[in-house]
N, CA and C atoms as a LAMMPS dump frame, in Angstrom:
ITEM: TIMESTEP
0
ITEM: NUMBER OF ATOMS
213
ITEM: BOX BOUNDS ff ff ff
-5.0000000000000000e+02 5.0000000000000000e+02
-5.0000000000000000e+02 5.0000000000000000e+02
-5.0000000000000000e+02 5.0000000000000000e+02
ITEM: ATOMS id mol type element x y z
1 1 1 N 362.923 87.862 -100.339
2 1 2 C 361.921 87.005 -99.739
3 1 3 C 360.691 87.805 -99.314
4 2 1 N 361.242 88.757 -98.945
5 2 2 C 359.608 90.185 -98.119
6 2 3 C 359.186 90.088 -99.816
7 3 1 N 359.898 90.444 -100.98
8 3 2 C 358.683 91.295 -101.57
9 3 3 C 357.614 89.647 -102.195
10 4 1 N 358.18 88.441 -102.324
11 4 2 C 357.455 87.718 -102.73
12 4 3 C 356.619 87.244 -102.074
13 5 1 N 356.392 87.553 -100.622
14 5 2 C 355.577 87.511 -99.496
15 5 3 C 354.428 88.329 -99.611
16 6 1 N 354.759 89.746 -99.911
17 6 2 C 353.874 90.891 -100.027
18 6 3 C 353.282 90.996 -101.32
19 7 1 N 354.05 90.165 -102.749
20 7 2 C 352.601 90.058 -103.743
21 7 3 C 352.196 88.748 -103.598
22 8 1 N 352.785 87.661 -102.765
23 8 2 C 351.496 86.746 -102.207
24 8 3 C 350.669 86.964 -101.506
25 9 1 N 350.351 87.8 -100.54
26 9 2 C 349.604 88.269 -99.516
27 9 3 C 348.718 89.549 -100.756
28 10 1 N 348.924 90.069 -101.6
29 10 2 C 348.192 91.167 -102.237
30 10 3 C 347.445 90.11 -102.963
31 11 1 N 347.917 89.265 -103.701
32 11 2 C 347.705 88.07 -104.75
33 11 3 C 346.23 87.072 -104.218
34 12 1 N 346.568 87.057 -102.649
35 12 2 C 345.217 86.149 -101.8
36 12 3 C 344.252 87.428 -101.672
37 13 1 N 344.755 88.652 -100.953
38 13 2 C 343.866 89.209 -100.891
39 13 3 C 342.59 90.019 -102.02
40 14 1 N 343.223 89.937 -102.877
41 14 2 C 342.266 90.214 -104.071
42 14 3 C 341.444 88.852 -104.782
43 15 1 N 342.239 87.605 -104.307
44 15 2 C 341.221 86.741 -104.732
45 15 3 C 340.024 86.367 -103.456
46 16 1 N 340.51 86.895 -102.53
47 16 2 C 339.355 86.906 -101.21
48 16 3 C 338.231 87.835 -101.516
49 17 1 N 338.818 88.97 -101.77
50 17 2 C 337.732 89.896 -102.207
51 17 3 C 336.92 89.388 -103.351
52 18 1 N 337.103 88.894 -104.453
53 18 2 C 336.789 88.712 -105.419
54 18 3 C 335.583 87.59 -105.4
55 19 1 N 336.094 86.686 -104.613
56 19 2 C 335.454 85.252 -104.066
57 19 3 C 334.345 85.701 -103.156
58 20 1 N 334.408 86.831 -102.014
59 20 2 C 333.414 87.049 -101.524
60 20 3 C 332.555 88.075 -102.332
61 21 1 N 332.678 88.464 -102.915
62 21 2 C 331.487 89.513 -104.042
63 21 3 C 330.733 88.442 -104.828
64 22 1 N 331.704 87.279 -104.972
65 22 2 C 330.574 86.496 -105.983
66 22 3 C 329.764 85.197 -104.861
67 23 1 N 330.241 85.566 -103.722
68 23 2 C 328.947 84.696 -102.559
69 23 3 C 327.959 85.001 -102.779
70 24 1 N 327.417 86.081 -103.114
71 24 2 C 326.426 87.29 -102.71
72 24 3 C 324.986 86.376 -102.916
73 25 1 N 324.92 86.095 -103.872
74 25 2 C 323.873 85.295 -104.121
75 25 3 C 323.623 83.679 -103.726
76 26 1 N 324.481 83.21 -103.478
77 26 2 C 324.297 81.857 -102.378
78 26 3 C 323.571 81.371 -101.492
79 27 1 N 323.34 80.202 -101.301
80 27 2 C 322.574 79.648 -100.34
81 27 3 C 323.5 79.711 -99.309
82 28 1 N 323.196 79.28 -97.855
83 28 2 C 324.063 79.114 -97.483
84 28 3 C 325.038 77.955 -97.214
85 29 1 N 324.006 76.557 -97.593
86 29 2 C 324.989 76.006 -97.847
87 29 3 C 326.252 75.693 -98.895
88 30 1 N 325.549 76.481 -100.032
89 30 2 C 326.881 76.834 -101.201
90 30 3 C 328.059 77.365 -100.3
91 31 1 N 327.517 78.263 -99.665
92 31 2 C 328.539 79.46 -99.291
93 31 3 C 329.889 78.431 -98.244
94 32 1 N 329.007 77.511 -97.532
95 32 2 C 329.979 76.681 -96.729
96 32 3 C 330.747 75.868 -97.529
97 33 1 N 330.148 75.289 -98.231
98 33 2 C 330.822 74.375 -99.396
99 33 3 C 332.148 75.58 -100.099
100 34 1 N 332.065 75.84 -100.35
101 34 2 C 333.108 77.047 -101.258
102 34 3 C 333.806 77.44 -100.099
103 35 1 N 333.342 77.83 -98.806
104 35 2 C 334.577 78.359 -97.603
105 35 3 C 335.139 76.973 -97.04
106 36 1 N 334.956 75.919 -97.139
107 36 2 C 335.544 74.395 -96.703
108 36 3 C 336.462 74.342 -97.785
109 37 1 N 335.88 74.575 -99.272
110 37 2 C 337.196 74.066 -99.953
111 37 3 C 337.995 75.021 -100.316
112 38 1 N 338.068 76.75 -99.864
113 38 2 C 338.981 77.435 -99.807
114 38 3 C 340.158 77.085 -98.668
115 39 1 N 339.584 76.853 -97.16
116 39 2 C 340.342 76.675 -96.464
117 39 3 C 341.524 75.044 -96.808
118 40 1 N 340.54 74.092 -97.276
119 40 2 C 341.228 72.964 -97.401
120 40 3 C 342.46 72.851 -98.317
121 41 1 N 341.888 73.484 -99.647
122 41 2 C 342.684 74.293 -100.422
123 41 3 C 344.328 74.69 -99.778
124 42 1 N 344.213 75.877 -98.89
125 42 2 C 345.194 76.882 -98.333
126 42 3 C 346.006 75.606 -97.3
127 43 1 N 345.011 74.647 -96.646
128 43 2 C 345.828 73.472 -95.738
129 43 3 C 346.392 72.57 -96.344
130 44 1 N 345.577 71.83 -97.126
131 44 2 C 346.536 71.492 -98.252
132 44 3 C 347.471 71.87 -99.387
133 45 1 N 347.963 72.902 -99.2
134 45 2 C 348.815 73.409 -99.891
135 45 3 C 350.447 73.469 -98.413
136 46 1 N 349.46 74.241 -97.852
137 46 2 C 350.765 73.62 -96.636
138 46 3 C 351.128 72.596 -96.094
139 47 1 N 350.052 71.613 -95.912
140 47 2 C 350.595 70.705 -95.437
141 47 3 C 351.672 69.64 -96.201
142 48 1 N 351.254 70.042 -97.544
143 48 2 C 352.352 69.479 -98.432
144 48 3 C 353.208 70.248 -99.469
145 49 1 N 353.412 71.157 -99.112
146 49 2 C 354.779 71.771 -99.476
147 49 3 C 353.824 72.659 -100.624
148 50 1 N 352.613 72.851 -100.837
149 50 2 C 352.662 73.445 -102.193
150 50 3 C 352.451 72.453 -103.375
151 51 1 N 352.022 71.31 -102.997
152 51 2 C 352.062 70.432 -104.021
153 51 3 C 350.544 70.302 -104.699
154 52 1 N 350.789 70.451 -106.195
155 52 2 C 349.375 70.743 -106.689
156 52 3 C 347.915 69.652 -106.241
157 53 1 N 348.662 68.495 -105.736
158 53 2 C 347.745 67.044 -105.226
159 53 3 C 347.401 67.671 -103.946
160 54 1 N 348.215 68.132 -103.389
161 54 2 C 347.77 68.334 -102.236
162 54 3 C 346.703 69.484 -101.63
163 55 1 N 347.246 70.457 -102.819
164 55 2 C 345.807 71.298 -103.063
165 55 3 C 344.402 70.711 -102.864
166 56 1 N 344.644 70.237 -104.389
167 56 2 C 343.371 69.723 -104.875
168 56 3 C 342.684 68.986 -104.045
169 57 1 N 343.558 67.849 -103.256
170 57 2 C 342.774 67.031 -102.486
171 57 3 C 342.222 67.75 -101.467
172 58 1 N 343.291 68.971 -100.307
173 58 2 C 342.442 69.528 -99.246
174 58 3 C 341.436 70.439 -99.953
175 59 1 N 341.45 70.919 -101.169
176 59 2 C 340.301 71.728 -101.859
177 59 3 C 338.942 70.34 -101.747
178 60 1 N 339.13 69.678 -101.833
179 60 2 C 337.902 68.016 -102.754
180 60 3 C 337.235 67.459 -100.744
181 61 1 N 338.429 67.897 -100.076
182 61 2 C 338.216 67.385 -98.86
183 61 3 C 337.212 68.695 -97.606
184 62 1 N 338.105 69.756 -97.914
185 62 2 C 336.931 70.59 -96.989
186 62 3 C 335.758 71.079 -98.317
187 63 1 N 335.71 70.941 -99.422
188 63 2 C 334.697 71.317 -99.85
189 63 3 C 333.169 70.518 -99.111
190 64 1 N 333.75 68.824 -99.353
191 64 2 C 332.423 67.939 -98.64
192 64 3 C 332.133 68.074 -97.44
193 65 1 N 333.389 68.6 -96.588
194 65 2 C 333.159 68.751 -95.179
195 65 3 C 331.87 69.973 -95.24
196 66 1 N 332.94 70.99 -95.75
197 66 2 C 331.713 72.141 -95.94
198 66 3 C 329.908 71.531 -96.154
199 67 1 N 330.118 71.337 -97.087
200 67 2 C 328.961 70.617 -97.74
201 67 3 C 327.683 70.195 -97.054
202 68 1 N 328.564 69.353 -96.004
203 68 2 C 327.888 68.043 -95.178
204 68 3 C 327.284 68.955 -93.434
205 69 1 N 328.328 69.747 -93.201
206 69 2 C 327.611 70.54 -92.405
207 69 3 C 326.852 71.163 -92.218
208 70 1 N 326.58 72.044 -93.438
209 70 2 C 325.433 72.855 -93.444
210 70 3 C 324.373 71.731 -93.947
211 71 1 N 323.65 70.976 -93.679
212 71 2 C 322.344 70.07 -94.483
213 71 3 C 321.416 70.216 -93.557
């Protein structure tokens, strides 16, 4: 169970890195939009077990949140 923990945790952290190198050039409200639907993403994935709908939707859901805040 540790080691599939520790290449999930290596697995996020290189797509964090990766995701923030390509902010670089963003507005900032891009940048909110893309950090709303990362987080919604990661909540919806927990809040429903990992289920690919549930992704997608908290990805579709903090992306607009994101979105709508920064205007």
């Amino acid at each position: 169970m540790d080691t599939l923990r520790n290449k999930i945790a290596a697995s996020f952290s290189i797509v964090l890195v990766t995701f923030l190198l390509g902010c670089s050039g963003m507005t900032s409200q891009e940048k909110s939009t893309a950090i709303g639907a990362g987080a919604g993403a990661i909540g919806g994935s927990i809040l429903t077990g990992g289920s690919t709908a549930g992704t997608i939707g908290g990805a579709a859901v903090g992306g607009y949140i994101g979105h709508e805040i920064k205007k």
